[in-house]
N, C-alpha and C positions, 0 to 999 in steps of 0.2 A: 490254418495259421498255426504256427510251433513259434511257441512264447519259451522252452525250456530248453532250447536248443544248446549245445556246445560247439561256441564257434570256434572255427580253426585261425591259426598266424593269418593269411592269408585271407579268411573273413574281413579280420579286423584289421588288415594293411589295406584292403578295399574301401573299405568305411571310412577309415581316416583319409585317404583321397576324395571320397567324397564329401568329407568335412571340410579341408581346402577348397572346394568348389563351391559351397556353403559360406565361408569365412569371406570369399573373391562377392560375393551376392552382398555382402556385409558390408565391406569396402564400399561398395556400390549404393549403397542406400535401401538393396534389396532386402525385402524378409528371405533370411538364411538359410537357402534351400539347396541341396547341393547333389550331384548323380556322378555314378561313373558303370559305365559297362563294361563287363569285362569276357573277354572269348579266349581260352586259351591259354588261360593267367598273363593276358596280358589287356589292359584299358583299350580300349578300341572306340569309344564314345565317352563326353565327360559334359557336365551342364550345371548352370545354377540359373538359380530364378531371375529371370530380367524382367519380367513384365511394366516396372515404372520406365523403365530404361529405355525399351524396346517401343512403348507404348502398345502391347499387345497382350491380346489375354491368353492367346496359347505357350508365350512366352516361360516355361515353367518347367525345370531342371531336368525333368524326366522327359520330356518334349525334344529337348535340346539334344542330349543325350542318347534320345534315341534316333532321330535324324543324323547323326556323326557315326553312332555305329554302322546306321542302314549304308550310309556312303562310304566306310569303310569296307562295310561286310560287302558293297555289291547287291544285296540283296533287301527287302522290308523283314523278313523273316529272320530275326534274331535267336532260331533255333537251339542254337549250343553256347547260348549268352547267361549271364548273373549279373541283374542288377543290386547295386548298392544306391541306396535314399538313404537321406538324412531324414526322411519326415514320411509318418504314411501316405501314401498317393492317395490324387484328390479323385474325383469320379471319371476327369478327362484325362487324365495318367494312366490311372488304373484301365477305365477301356483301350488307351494306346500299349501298356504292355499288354493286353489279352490279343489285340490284333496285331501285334509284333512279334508275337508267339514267345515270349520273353518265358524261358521253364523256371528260374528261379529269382525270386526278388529279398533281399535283404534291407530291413528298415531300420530306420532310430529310431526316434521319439513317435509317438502316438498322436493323430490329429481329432479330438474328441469331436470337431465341430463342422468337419469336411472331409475325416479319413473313409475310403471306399475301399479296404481292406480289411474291414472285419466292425471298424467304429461307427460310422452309422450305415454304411450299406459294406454288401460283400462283392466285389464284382468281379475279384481275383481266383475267385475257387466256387464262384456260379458254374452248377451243372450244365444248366443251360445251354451255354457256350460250349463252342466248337475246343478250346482251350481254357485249361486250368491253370494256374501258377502254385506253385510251391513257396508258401510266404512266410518268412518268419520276421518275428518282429522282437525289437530288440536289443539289437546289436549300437554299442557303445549309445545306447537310450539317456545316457544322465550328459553328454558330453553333447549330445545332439538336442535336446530340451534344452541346455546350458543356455545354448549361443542364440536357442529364439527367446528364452526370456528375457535373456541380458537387452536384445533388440527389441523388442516391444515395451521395454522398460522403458528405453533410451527415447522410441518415439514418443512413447507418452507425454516422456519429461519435456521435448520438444513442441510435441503441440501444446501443450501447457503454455510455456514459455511464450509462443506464437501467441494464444487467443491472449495472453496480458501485455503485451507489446500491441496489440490491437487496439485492446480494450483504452489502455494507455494514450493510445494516437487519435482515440475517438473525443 
């Protein structure tokens, strides 16, 4: 993991696409999760979280993401790909880039309670494996924290709302 890294224009015109894909999840009810793959500087896969939408648990940016590149690329081997997350990947991401062969992954924000990049396990730069990722973590971090607080804020205030409207009809 390179936490000190100097990202370039093109980092951070990635990321910010992924934040639009993050924001579309928001729109949607989804916690803001957002991907885009990029081969050749050019987006060849893009995803955000559906899982309530979808009713599916694999339903989840990087998933998304990386099924659109596979069907672009032709191939599962996303060899000469960069991904961009809005959020660390979770342990079922994290092993889908290590078997997508995915060389470089760029994150936001930090998942202290499900991140499989470094926060509570490492699955992206385990020796172990056949493949390593190149991870950095980081990139537009306060813009990408932003928009899940502001959302978990929001559901709160909503299920709030709900159990006294409840409580109220009881």
């Amino acid at each position: 993991m390179n936490e000190d890294q100097e990202y370039t224009p093109n980092d951070i015109k990635y990321m910010k696409e992924a934040m639009k894909q993050a924001r579309l999840a928001y729109a949607h009810g989804e916690v803001p999760i957002g991907c885009v793959i990029v081969y050749e500087d050019r987006i060849i896969g893009r995803g955000y979280n559906r899982r309530n939408t979808d009713k599916c648990t694999l339903a989840h940016a990087e998933i998304s993401a990386i099924r659109r590149a596979s069907r672009q690329m032709g191939d599962w081997r996303l060899e000469d790909c960069t991904m961009y997350v809005t959020l660390e990947p979770c342990q079922m991401c994290a092993g889908a880039i290590v078997q997508a062969r995915i060389p470089v992954v760029h994150a936001g924000a930090v998942s202290p309670k499900a991140g499989c990049a470094g926060s509570i396990l490492d699955i992206l730069t385990n020796n172990e494996f056949n493949h390593q990722v190149d991870y950095h973590q980081g990139l537009l971090e306060e813009e990408c924290s932003a928009l899940l607080k502001k959302f978990f804020v929001e559901l709160r205030a909503r299920n709030r709302e709900e159990k006294k409207i409840k409580k109220e009809q009881a």
